[in-house]
C-alpha positions in Angstrom: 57.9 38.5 -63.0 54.6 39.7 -64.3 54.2 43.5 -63.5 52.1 46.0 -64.9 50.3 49.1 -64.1 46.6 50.4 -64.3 45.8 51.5 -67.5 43.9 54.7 -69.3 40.9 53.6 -71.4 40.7 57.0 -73.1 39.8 56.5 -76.3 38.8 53.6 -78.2 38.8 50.4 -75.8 41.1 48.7 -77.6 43.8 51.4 -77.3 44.2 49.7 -73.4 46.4 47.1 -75.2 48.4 49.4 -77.0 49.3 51.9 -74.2 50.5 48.5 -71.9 52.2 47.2 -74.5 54.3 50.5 -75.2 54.9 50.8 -71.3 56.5 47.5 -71.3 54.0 45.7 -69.3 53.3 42.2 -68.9 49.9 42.4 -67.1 47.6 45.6 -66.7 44.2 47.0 -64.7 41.9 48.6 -66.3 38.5 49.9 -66.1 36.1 49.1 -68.9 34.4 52.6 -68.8 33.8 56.1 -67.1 34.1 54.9 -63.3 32.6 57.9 -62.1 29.6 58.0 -63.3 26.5 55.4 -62.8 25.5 55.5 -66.5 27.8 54.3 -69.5 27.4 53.1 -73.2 26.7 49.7 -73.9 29.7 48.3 -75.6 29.4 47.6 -79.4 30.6 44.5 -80.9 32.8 45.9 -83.3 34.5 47.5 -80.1 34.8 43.7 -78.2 36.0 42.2 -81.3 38.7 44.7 -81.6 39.7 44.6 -77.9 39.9 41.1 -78.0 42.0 40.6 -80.9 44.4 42.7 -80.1 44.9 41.4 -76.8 44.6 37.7 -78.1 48.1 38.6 -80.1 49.9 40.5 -77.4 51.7 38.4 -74.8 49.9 40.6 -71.9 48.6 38.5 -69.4 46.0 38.8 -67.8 44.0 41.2 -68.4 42.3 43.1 -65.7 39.3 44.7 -65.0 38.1 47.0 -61.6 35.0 47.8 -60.5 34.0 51.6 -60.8 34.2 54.0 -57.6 30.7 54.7 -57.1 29.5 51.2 -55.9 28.6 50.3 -52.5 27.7 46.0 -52.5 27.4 46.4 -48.5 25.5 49.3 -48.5 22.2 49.3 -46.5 20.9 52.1 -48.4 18.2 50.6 -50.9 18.9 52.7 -53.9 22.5 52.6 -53.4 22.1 49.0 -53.5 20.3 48.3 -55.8 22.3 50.0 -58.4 25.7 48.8 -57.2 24.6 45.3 -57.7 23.2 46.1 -61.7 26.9 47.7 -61.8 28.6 44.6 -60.8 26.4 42.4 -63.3 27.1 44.6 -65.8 30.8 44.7 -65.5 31.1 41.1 -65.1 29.1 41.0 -68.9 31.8 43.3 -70.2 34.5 41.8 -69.0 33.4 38.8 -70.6 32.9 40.1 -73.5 36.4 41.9 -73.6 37.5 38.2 -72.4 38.6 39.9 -69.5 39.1 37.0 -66.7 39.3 38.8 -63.5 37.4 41.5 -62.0 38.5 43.3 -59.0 36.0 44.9 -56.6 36.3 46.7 -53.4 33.9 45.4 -50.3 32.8 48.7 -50.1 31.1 49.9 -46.6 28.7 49.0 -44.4 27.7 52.8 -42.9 27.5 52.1 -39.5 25.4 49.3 -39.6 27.8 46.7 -38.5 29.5 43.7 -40.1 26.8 41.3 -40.4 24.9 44.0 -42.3 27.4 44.4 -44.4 27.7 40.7 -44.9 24.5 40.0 -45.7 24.4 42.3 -48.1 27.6 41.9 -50.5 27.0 38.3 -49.9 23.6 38.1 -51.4 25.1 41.1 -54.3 28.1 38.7 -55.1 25.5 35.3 -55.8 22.7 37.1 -57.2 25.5 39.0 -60.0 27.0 35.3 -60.8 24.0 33.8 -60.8 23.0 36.5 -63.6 26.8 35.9 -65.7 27.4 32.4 -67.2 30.8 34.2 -69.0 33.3 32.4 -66.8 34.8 35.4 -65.0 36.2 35.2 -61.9 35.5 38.1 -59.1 38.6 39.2 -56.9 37.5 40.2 -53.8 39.9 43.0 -52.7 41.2 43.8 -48.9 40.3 46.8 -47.4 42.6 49.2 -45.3 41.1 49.0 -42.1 39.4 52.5 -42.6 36.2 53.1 -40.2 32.9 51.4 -41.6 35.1 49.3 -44.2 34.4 45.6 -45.0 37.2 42.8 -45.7 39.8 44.7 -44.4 41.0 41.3 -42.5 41.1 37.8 -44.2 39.0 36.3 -42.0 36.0 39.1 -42.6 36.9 37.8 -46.3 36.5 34.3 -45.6 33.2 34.8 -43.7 32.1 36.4 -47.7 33.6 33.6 -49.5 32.0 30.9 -47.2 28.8 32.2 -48.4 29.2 32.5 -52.2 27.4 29.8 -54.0 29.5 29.3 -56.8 33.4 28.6 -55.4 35.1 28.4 -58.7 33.9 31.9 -59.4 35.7 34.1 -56.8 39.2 34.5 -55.4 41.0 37.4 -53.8 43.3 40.2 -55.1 45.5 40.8 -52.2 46.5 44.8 -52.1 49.8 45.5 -49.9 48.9 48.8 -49.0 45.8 47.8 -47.8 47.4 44.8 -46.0 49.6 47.0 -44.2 47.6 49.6 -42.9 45.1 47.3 -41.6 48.0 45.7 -39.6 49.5 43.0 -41.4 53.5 43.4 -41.1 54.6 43.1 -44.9 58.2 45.1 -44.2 60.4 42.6 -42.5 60.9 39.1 -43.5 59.5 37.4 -40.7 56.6 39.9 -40.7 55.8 38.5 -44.6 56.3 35.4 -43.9 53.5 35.1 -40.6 51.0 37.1 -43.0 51.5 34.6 -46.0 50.8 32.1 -43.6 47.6 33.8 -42.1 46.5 34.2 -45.5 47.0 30.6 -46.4 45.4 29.0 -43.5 42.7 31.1 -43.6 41.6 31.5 -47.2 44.2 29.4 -49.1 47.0 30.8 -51.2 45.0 28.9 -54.5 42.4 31.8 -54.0 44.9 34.6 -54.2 44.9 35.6 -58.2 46.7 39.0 -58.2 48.4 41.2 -56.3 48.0 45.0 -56.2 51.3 46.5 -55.7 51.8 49.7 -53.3 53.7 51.2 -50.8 51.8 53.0 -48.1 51.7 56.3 -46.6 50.9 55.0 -43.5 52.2 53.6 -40.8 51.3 49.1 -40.1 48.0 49.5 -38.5 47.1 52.9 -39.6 43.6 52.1 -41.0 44.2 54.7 -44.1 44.0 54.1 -47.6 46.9 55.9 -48.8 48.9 54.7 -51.8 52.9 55.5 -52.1 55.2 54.4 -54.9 56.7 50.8 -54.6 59.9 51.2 -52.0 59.3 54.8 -51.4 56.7 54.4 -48.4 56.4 52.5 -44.8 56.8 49.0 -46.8 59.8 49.9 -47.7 62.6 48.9 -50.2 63.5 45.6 -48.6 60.0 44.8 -47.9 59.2 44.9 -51.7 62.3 42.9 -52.6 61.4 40.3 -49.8 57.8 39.6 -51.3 58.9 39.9 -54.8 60.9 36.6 -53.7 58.4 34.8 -51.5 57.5 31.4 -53.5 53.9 32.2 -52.7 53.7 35.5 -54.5 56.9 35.7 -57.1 54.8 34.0 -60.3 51.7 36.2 -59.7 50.5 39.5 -62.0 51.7 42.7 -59.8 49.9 45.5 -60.7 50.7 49.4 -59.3 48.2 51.6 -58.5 50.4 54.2 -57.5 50.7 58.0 -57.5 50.6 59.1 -61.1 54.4 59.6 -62.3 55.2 61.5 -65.9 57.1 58.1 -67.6 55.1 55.1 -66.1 57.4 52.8 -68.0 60.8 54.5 -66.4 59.0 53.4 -63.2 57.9 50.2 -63.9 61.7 49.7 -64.9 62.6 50.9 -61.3 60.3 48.1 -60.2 61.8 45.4 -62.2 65.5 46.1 -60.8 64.5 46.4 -57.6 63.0 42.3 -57.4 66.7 42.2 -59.6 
């Protein structure tokens, strides 16, 4: 089992590797600067080298990256636009650079203006960024929670996205079961898991599914709200999470919690580990 949490980046970069390490993790999310801002330093060299060294001799694996907060690839607003899709070029430079391989964004929203709006526009963000990045990396497209204006929040809205990026080999999904379940898909009994794996699979193919972001919800199947609850403490449920932790289709990815903040992270991701046993 590969679990791991997100991580802080206060600090020098490198220090990412450290803090997972000393929390026991064998995988981690991180952000690869301030991601609530629109402005950040360029990173040095001397920073990149010692990032990637560092992780290059841990056994932590892989390494993460998420998008900031502030971006909007499906937003109709010009400016917004505009600078959301220099953000996601930029990130994907960095995370190559950090030899980061994944990138996670959110779909973001598209404001009203409906779904082919929104499509058009992440679609032509996610080519134009990877046409601008030869570094490899590969961008997770991230379910939504079914909240009001949101994009992705079913796999087929992120098919229709997929079907239109240009490069294939440079774009899978990171499925989050929070979001999965509040948008409707059952994830808390084992017949429930079993019908969404299989939706998934015909739909976009379980290949395309890279990591998973692990999270109870506060909310009710269907509730359309993006509310995350620590793993077995939520509507999931205990026996949900020990159900997916065995599915065949999910037990050899990277899990990584982006729950509530807790005082002794690794005392919880121990709780994790004994309950997949």
């Amino acid at each position: 089992m590969r679990l791991g949490v997100h991580v802080s980046i206060s600090g020098a970069i490198d220090q990412v590797v450290d803090r997972a390490a000393e929390l026991g993790c064998d995988t981690f999310q991180m952000f690869t600067r301030n991601p609530r801002g629109w402005k950040f330093k360029k990173l040095e060299s001397g920073e990149a080298n010692g990032f990637r060294r560092k992780l290059e001799s841990s056994k932590l694996a892989p390494a993460v990256a998420h998008m900031p907060y502030l971006p909007n690839l499906s937003s109709p607003k010009k400016g917004i636009y505009n600078k959301s899709v220099k953000s996601l070029i930029s990130e994907l430079d960095r995370c190559a650079s950090l030899s980061i391989p994944y990138l996670v964004t959110h779909l973001g929203s598209h404001l009203g203006k409906g779904l082919d709006v929104g499509l058009a526009q992440i679609s032509a963000a996610v080519n134009h960024a990877l046409s601008q990045n030869s570094g490899g990396v590969v961008l997770l497209l991230e379910n939504m929670a079914g909240t009001k204006n949101s994009m992705g929040s079913s796999f087929d809205d992120i098919k229709r996205i997929v079907e239109r990026v240009e490069q294939k080999d440079r774009i899978g999904v990171c499925l989050d079961t929070a979001h999965a379940y509040s948008a409707g898909y059952d994830l808390r009994t084992p017949s429930g898991l079993e019908e969404t794996i299989r939706k998934f699979d015909a739909i976009l193919g379980l290949r395309s599914l890279k990591v998973v972001h692990l999270n109870d919800s506060k909310g009710g199947q269907g509730c359309g709200r993006d509310r995350h609850e620590h793993v077995g403490k939520g509507y999931i449920g205990m026996e949900g999470f020990k159900t997916l932790f065995k599915h065949e289709a999910l037990r050899d990815l990277p899990f990584i919690m982006e729950t509530p903040e807790v005082k002794d992270e690794a005392a919880e991701i121990r709780r994790v580990r004994a309950i997949a046993g």
